[in-house]
C-alpha positions as CSV (number, residue, x, y, z in Angstrom):
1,X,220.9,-106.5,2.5
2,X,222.0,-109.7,1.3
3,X,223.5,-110.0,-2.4
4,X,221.4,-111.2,-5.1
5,X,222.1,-112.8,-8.3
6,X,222.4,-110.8,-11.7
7,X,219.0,-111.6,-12.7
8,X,217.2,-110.2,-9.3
9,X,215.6,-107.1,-8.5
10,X,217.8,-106.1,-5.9
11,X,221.1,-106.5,-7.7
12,X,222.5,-102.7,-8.3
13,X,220.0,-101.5,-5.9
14,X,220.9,-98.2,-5.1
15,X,219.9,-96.6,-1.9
16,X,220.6,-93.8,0.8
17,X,221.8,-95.1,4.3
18,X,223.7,-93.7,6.9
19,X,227.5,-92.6,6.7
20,X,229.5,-95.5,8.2
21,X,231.1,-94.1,12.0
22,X,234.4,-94.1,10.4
23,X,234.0,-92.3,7.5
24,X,236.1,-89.8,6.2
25,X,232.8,-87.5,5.4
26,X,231.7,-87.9,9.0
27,X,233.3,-84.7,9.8
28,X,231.7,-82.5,7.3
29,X,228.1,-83.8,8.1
30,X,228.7,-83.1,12.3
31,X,229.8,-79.7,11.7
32,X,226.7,-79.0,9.8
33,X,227.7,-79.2,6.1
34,X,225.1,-80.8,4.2
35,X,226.7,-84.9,3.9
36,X,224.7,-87.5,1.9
37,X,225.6,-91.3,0.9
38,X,224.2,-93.8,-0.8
39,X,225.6,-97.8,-1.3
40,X,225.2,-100.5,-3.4
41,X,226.2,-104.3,-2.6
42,X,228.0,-105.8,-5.5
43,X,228.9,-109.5,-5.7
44,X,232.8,-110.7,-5.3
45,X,235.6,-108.8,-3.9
46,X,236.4,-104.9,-5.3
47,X,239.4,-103.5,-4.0
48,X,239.1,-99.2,-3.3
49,X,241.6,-99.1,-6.4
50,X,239.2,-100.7,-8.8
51,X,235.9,-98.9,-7.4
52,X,237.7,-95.1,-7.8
53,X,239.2,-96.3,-10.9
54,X,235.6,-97.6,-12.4
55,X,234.0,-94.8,-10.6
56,X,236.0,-91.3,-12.7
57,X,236.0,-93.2,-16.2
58,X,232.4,-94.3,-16.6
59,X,230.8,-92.7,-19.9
60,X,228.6,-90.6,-17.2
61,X,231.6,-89.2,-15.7
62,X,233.5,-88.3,-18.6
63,X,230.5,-86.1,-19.5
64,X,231.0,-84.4,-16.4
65,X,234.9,-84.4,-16.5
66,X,234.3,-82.6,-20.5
67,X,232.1,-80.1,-19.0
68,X,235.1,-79.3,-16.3
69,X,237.8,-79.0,-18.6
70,X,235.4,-76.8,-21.5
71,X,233.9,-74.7,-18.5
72,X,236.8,-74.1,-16.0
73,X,239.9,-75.3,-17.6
74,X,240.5,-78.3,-15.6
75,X,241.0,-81.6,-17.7
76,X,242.0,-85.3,-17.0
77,X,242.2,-88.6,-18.3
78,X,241.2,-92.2,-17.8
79,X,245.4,-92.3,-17.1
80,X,244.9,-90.0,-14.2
81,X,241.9,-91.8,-12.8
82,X,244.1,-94.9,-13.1
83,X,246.8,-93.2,-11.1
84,X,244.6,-91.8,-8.8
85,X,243.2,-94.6,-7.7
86,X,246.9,-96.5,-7.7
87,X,247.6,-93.1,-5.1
88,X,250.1,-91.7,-7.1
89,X,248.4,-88.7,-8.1
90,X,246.5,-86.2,-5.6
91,X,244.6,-83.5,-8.0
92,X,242.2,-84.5,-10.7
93,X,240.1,-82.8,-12.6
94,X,239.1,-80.0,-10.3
95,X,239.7,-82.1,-7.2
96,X,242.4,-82.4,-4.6
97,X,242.6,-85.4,-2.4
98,X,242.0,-84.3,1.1
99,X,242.2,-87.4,3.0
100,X,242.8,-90.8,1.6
101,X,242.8,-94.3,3.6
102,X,243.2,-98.1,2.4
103,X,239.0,-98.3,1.6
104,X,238.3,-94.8,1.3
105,X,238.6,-91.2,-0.6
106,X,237.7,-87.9,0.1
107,X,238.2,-84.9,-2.2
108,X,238.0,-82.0,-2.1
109,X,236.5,-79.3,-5.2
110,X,239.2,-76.1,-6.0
111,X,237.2,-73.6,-4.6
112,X,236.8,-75.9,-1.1
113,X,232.8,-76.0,-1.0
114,X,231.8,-79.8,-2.2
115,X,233.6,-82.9,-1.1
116,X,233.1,-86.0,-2.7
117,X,234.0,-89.5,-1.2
118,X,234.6,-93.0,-2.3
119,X,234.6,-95.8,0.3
120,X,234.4,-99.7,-0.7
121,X,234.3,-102.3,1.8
122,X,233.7,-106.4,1.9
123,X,230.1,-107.9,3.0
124,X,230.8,-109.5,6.1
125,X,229.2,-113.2,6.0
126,X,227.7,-112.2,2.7
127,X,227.7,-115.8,0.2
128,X,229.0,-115.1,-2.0
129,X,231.3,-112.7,-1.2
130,X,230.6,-109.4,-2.2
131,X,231.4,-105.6,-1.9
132,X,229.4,-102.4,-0.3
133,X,230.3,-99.7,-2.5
134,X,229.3,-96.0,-1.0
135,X,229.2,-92.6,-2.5
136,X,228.8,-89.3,-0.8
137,X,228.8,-85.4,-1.1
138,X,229.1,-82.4,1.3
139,X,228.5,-79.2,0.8
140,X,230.1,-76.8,2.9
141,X,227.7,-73.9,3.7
142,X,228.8,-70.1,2.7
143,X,229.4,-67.8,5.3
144,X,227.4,-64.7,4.3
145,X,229.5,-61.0,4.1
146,X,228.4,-59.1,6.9
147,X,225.9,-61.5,9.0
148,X,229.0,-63.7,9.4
149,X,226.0,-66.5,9.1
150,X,226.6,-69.9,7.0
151,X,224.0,-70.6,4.8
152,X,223.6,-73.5,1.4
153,X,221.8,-70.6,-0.5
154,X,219.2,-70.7,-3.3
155,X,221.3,-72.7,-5.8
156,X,222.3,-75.6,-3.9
157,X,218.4,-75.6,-2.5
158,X,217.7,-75.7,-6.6
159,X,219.6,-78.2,-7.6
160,X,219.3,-81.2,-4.6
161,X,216.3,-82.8,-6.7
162,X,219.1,-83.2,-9.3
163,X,222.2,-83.5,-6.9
164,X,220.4,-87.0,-5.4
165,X,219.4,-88.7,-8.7
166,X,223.1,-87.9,-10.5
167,X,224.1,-89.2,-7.5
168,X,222.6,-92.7,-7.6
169,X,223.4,-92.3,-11.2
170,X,227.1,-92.3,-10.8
171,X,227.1,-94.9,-8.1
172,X,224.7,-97.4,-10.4
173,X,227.5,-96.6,-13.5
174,X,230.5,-97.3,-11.1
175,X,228.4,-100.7,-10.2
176,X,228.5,-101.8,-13.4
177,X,231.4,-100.8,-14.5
178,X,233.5,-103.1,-11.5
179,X,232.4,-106.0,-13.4
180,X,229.5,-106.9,-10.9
């Protein structure tokens, strides 16, 4: 996808592709956890630190980050995004960083079923120069008492309509909010 100009259609267009071979999420999505990612080609350079920065203080995060501090006590601040994304923090909110890299986060929800990841990295012979920007989720299946299966269950099944569209939401937000 090449980068457009502000004033074309394709500029913030969000869309699902394939985990890159080095991601971080790989693992989850060959061991059978659900994995999905989406990216988004931004104009000029974005360094990792700027995209998770931009990414946990847009206004449609926040919402999110009130409803985790009124519904299970766990808080945060635009300051902790900040120093999240500078690496000097490792929780936030009600995540734990599980594995971090020079372009890439993955965390990891406190009660280990959802991961969420953050990768940013530069257009390769793209004029100008831009920034892909990727976002993507697992969901670790439960391991049903007794059958010893794994399964997603009914709720996760109910909510992947929603899941996918917040999603492209919170990348489209994170787009915006780098400046591009």
């Amino acid at each position: 996808m090449a980068l457009a100009g502000p004033a074309t259609e394709e500029h913030h267009l969000i869309r699902p592709c394939e985990l890159p071979d080095a991601a971080l999420l790989r693992r989850y999505q060959d061991s059978g956890a659900f994995a999905d990612c989406y990216c988004v080609e931004v104009p000029g350079a974005v360094s990792q630190a700027r995209y998770i920065e931009a990414f946990y203080s847009t206004r449609l995060f926040k919402i999110e980050r009130s409803l985790l501090a009124w519904l299970v006590a766990k808080p945060s601040t635009d300051l902790q995004a900040a120093a999240l994304a500078a690496g000097s923090l490792d929780t936030f909110a009600a995540w734990r960083v599980e594995a971090r890299t020079d372009d890439q986060l993955l965390m990891c929800d406190f009660q280990g079923r959802t991961r969420s990841w953050l990768m940013s990295e530069a257009v390769s012979g793209a004029e100008p120069p831009g920034t892909r920007l990727y976002f993507g989720s697992a969901v670790v299946p439960a391991t049903r008492a007794g059958s010893g299966r794994s399964q997603m269950g009914f709720v996760f099944r109910a909510l992947l309509g929603f899941h996918k569209l917040y999603s492209r939401m919170l990348l489209r937000a994170a787009a915006s909010a780098v400046g591009a």
